[in-house]
C-alpha positions as CSV (number, residue, x, y, z in Angstrom):
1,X,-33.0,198.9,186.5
2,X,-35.6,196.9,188.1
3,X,-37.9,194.4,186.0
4,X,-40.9,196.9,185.3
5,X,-38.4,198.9,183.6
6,X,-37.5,195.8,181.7
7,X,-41.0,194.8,180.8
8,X,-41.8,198.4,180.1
9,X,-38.6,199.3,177.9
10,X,-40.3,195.7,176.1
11,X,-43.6,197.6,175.6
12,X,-42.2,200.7,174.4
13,X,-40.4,198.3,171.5
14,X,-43.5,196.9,170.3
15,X,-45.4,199.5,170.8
16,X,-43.5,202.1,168.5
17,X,-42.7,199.0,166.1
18,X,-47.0,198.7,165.7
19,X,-47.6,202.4,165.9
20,X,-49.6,202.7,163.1
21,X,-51.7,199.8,164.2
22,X,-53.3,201.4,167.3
23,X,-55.1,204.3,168.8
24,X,-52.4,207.0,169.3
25,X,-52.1,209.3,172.4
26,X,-49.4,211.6,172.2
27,X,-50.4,213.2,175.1
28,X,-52.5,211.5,177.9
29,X,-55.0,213.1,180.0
30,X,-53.1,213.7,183.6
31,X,-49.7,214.2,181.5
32,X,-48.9,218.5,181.7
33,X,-50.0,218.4,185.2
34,X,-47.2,215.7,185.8
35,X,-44.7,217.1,183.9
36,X,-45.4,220.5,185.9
37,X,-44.8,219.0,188.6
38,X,-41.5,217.5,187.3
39,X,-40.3,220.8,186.3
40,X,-40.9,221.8,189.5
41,X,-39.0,218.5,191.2
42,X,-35.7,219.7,188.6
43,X,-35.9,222.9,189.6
44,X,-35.5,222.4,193.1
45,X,-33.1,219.5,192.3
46,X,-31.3,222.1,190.3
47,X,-31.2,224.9,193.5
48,X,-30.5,222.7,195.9
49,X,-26.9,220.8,194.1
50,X,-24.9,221.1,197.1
51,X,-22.7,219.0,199.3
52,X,-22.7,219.6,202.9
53,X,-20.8,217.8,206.1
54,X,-22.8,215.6,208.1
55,X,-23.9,217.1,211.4
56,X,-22.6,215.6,214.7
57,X,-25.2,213.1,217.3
58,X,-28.3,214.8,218.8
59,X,-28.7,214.3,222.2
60,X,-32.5,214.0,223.1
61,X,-34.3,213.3,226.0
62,X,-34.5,209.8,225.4
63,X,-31.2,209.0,224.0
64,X,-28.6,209.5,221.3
65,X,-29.0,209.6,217.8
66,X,-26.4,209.2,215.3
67,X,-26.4,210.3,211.5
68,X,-25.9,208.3,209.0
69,X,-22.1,207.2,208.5
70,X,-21.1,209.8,205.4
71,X,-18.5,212.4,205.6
72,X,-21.2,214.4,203.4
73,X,-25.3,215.1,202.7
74,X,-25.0,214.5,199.4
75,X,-28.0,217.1,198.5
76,X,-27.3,216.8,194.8
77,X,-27.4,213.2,194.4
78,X,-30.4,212.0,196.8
79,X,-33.2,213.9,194.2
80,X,-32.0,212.0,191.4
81,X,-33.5,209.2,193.0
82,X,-36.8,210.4,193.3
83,X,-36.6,212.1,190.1
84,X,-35.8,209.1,188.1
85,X,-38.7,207.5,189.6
86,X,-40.9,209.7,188.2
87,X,-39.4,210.0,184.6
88,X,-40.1,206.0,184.6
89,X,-43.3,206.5,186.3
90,X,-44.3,208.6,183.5
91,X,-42.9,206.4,180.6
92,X,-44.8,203.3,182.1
93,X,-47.7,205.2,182.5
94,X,-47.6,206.8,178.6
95,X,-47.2,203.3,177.2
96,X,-50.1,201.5,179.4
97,X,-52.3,204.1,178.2
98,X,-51.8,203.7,175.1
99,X,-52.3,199.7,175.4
100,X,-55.1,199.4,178.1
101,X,-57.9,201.1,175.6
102,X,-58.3,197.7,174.6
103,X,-60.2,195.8,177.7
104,X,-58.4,192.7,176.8
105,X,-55.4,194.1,178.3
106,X,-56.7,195.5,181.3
107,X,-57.6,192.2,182.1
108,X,-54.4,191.1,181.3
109,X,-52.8,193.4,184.2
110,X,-55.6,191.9,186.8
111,X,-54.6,188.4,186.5
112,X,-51.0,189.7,187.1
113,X,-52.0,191.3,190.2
114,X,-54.2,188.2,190.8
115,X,-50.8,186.1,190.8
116,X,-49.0,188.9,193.1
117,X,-51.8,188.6,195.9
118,X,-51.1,184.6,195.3
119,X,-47.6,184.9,195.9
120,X,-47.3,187.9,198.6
121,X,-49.6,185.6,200.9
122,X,-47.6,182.8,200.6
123,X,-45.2,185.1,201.8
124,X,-46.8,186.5,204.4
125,X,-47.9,183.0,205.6
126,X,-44.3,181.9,205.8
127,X,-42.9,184.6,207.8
128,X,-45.6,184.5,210.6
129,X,-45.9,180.7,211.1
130,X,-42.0,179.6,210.3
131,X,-40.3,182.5,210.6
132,X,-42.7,183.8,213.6
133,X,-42.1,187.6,213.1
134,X,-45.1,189.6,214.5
135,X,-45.8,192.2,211.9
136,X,-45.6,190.8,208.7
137,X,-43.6,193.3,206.0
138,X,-42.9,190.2,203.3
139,X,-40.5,191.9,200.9
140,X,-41.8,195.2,201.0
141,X,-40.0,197.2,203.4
142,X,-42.3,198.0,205.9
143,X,-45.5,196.3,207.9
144,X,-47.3,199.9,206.7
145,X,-45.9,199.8,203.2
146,X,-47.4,196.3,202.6
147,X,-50.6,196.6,204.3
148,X,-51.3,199.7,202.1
149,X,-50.4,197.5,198.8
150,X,-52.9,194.7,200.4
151,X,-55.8,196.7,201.2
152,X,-55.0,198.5,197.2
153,X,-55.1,194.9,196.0
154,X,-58.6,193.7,198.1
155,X,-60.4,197.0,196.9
156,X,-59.0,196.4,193.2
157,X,-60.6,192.9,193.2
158,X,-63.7,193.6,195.3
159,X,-65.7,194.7,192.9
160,X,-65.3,191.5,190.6
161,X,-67.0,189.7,193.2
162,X,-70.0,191.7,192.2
163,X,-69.5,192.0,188.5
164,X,-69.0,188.2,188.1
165,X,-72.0,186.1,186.9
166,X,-70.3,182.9,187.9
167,X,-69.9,181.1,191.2
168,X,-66.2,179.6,190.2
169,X,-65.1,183.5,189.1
170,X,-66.6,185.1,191.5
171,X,-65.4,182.6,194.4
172,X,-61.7,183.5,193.2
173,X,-61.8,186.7,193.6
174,X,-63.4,186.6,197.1
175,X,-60.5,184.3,197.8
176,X,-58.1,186.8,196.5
177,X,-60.0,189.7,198.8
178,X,-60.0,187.3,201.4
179,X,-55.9,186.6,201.1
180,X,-55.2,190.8,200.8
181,X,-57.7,191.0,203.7
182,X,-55.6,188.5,205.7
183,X,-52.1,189.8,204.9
184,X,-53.4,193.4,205.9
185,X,-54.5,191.9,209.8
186,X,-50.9,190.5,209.5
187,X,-49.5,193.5,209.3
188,X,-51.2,194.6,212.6
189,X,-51.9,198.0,210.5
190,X,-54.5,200.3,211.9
191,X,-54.4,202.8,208.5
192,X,-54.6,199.2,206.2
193,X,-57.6,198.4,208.3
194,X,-59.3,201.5,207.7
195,X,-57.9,202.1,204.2
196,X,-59.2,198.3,202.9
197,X,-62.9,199.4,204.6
198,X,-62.9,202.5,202.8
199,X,-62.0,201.1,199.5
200,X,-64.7,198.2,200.1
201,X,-67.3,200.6,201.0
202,X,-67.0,202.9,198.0
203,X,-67.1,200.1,195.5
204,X,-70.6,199.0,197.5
205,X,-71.7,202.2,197.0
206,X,-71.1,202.5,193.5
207,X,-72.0,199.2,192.2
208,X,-74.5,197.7,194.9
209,X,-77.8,198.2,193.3
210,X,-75.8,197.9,189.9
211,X,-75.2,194.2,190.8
212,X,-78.0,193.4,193.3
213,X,-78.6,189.5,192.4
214,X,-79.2,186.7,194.8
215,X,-75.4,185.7,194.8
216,X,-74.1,189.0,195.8
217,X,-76.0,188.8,198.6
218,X,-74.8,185.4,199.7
219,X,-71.5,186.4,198.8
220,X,-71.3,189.1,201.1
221,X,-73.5,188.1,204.0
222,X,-70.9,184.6,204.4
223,X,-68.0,187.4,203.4
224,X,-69.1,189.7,206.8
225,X,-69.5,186.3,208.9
226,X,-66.2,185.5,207.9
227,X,-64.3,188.4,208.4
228,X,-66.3,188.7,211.9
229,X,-64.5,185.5,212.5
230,X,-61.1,186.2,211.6
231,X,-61.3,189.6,213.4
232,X,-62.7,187.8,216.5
233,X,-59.8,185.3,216.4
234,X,-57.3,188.3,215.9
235,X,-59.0,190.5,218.4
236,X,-56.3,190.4,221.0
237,X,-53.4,191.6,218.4
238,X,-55.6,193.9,217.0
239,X,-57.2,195.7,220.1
240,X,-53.9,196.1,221.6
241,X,-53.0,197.6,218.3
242,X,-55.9,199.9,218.3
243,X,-56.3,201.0,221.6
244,X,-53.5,199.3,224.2
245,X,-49.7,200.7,223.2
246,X,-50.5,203.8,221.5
247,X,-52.3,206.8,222.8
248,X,-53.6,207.6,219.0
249,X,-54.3,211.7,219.9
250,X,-50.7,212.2,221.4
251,X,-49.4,210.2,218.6
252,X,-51.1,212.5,216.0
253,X,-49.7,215.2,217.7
254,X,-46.4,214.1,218.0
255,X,-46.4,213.4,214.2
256,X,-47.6,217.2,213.5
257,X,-44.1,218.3,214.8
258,X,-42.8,216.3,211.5
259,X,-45.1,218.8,209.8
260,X,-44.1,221.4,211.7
261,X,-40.5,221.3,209.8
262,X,-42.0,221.0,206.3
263,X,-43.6,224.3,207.0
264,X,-40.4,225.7,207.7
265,X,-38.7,224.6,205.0
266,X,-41.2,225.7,203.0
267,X,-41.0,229.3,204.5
268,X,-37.5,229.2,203.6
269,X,-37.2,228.1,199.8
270,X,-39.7,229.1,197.8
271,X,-39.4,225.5,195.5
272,X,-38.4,223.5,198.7
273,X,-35.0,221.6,199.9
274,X,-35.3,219.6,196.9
275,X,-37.2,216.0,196.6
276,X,-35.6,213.1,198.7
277,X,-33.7,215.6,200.7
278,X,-36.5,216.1,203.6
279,X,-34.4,213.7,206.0
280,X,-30.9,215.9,205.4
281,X,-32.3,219.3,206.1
282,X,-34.2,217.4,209.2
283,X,-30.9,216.6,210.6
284,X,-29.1,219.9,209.7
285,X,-31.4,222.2,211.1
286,X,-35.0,221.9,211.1
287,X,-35.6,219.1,213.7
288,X,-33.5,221.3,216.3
289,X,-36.1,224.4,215.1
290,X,-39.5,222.8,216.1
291,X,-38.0,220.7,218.5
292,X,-34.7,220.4,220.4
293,X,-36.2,216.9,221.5
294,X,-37.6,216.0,218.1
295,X,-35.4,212.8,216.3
296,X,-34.2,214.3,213.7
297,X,-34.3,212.7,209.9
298,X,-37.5,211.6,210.2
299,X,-39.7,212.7,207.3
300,X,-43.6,213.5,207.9
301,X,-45.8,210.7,208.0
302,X,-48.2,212.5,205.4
303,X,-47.4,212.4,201.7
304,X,-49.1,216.5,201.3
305,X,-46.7,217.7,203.6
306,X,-43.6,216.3,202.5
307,X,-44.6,217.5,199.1
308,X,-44.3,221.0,200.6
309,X,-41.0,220.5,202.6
310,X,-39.4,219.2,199.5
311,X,-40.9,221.4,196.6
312,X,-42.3,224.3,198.4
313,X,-45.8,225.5,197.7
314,X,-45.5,225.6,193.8
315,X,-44.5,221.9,194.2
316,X,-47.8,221.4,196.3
317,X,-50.0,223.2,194.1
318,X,-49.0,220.8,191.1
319,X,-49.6,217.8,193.5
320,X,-53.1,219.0,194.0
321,X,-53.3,219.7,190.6
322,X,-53.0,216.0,189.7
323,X,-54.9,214.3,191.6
324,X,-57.8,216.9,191.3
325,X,-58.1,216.1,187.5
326,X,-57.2,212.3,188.2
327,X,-60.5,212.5,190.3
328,X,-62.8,214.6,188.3
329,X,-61.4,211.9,185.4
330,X,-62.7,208.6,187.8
331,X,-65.7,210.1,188.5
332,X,-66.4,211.2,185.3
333,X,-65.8,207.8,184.1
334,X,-67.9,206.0,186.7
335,X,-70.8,208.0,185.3
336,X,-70.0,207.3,181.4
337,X,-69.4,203.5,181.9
338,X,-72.9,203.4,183.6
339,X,-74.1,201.2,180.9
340,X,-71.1,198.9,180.5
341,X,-70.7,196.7,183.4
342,X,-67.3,196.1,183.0
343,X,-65.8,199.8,182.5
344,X,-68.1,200.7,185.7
345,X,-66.4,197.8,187.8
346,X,-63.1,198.9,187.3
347,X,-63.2,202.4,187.1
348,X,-65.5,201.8,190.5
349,X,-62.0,199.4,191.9
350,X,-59.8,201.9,190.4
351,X,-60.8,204.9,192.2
352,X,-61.6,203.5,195.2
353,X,-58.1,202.2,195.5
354,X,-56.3,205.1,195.1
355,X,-58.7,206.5,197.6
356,X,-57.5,203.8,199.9
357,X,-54.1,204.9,198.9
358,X,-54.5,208.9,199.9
359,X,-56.1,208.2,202.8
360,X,-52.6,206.3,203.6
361,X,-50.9,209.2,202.6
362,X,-52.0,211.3,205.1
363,X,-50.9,208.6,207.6
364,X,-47.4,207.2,206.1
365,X,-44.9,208.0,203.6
366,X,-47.7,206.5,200.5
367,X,-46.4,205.9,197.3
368,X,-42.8,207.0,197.7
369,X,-41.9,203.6,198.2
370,X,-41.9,201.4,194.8
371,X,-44.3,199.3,194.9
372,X,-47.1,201.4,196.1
373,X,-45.8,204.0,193.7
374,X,-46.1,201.4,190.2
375,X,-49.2,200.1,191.1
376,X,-50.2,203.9,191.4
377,X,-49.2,204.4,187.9
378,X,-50.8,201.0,187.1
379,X,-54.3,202.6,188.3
380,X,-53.6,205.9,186.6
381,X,-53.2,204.4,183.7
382,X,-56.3,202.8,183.9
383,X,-58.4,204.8,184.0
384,X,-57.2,207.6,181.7
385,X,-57.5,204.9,179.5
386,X,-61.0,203.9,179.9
387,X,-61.4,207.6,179.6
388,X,-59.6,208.4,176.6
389,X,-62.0,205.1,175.2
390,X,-64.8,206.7,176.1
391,X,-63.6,210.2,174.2
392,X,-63.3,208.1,170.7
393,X,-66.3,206.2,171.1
394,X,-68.0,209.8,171.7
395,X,-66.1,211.0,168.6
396,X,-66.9,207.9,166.2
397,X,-71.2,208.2,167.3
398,X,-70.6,212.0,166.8
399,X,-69.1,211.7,163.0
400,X,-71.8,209.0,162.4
401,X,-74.2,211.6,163.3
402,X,-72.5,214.0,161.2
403,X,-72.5,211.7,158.3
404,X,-76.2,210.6,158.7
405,X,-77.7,214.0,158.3
């Protein structure tokens, strides 16, 4: 149990304690999707309960690779993992929908992720200039995994910048952008990069002429000179990066090989190899099939395809499902909140960052790690919120209608 489960199992209390007190949602927007798609997770868990003995060395081209040091794949035990993620995913995400109608608490969450980009570049600092390791990971896992939370964080708080009538406010939060916008060029990340510019751009073209003043404009114009600074300071790292150590169109093609076995293993089982169990079947036999030279274990670096190695195309069609509605709901709340500034700015930050997440996803393993997988919910959350808000305040002026006539 980790401490969002703590904090959230906290919620939970209160919330059920002051039930009658607040707006109840027994069902949020985004939920049946979900829970199809957990079905289809326990299903696969549930056809896949298996033990079976770990595979001897591969020999490749290059060398020799060893499995991990079990007597057994435990194929039974490694869904539970991923399964229980989700069932907390999906209690976090039932009680911050039911709080975040009120605004107050919404801004409650952004100063919380206002003290993690505090405290994840101090972090980052450390380990580069005492510690002196090249791409920076902080306590993340991974260089990609924490470049992907970064650029998340910067697009979250981008749009502040603009919303913000003062100088002070609006200086912090280009100070926070700036910080997430540093720790990603730590990180040496070509997909962070690209994912923070994406985010960035969508929440310019959403708000811009929303929030066209005099201090936007210096904002940004001494934001682009320094970030053409930084980037000219870090050009060496980064254009080595970019376009030295890796040719990027052999590279793409080398990763579609990884695809190559999800498709197999989705030919195979109709609901998958069960979720978390892509790196098992990779060893046992599916590397071998696309590739006698392939390293096995390795899991696609695309979050859609290991969706359909894992839970087979009924697994993938319930992924789609999701995030279809989740976007049809953003947009649709971009162009309700049109007249409240606030509303607009985060559902604006809010759907561009999990844009900046997908686009991620289709380059790394996403949010199956943890922390890009909360702060996933976090967002979710969000903005079925806002748009559950929006639904009462649409009933309430349609009985006062009612009740006028």
């Amino acid at each position: 149990m980790s401490l969002i489960d703590i904090c959230a199992l906290i919620l939970a209390g209160d919330l059920l304690l002051n039930w009658s007190e607040r707006k109840k949602i027994i069902l949020p927007a985004l939920c049946c999707p979900y829970l199809v798609y957990l079905g289809i997770a326990l299903l696969s868990w549930a056809l896949n309960s298996q033990n079976i003995v770990t595979p001897d060395p591969v020999t490749t081209n290059k060398y020799t690779i060893y499995p991990p040091p079990y007597k057994y794949f435990e194929l039974w035990l490694y869904p539970l993992f991923e399964i229980s993620k989700i069932l907390r995913g999906i209690l976090l995400f039932w009680i911050l929908v039911n709080y975040l109608q009120d605004s107050e608490y919404i801004k409650i969450i952004y100063w919380g992720l206002a003290l993690t980009v505090l405290y994840l570049t101090m972090l980052a600092l450390r380990d580069r200039y005492i510690f002196g390791f090249h791409r920076i990971k902080t306590n993340l896992g991974h260089a990609n995994s924490f470049s992907t939370y970064m650029a998340m964080l910067a697009t979250m708080f981008f749009p502040l910048i603009l919303y913000s009538k003062s100088w002070i406010k609006s200086g912090f939060y280009s100070f926070l952008v700036a910080c997430s916008g540093l720790c990603v060029i730590l990180t040496v990340s070509r997909g962070g990069l690209v994912a923070m510019g994406l985010g960035v751009f969508v929440c310019l073209g959403i708000l811009f002429f929303k929030t066209l003043r005099p201090k936007n404009i210096i904002l940004l114009s001494l934001g682009f000179v320094l970030s053409c600074g930084v980037m000219y300071k870090s050009a060496d790292t980064l254009m080595s990066r970019f376009f030295g150590k890796q040719d990027a169109s052999k590279d793409m093609a080398y990763r579609g090989k990884y695809n190559k076995k999800a498709k197999l293993m989705a030919a195979e089982n109709i609901v998958g190899v069960g979720i978390g169990n892509f790196s098992a079947w990779s060893w046992l036999k599916y590397a071998s099939q696309v590739d006698d030279d392939l390293p096995p274990g390795t899991p696609p670096h695309n979050l859609w395809f290991i969706n359909l190695g894992e839970l087979g195309y009924p697994g993938l069609i319930a992924f789609i499902c999701i995030w279809l509605r989740f976007f049809t709901i953003a947009v649709k709340n971009i162009l309700k909140t049109y007249k409240d500034p606030f509303l607009l700015t985060i559902s604006a930050s809010c759907l561009a960052a999990c844009l900046a997440l997908h686009f991620q996803s289709m380059l790394q393993l996403g949010y199956r790690q943890s922390p890009q997988y909360f702060l996933m919910i976090i967002i979710s959350a969000i903005v079925i919120a806002i748009h559950h808000k929006i639904k009462h305040k649409e009933l309430e002026t349609n009985t006062l209608e009612l009740n006028s006539h």
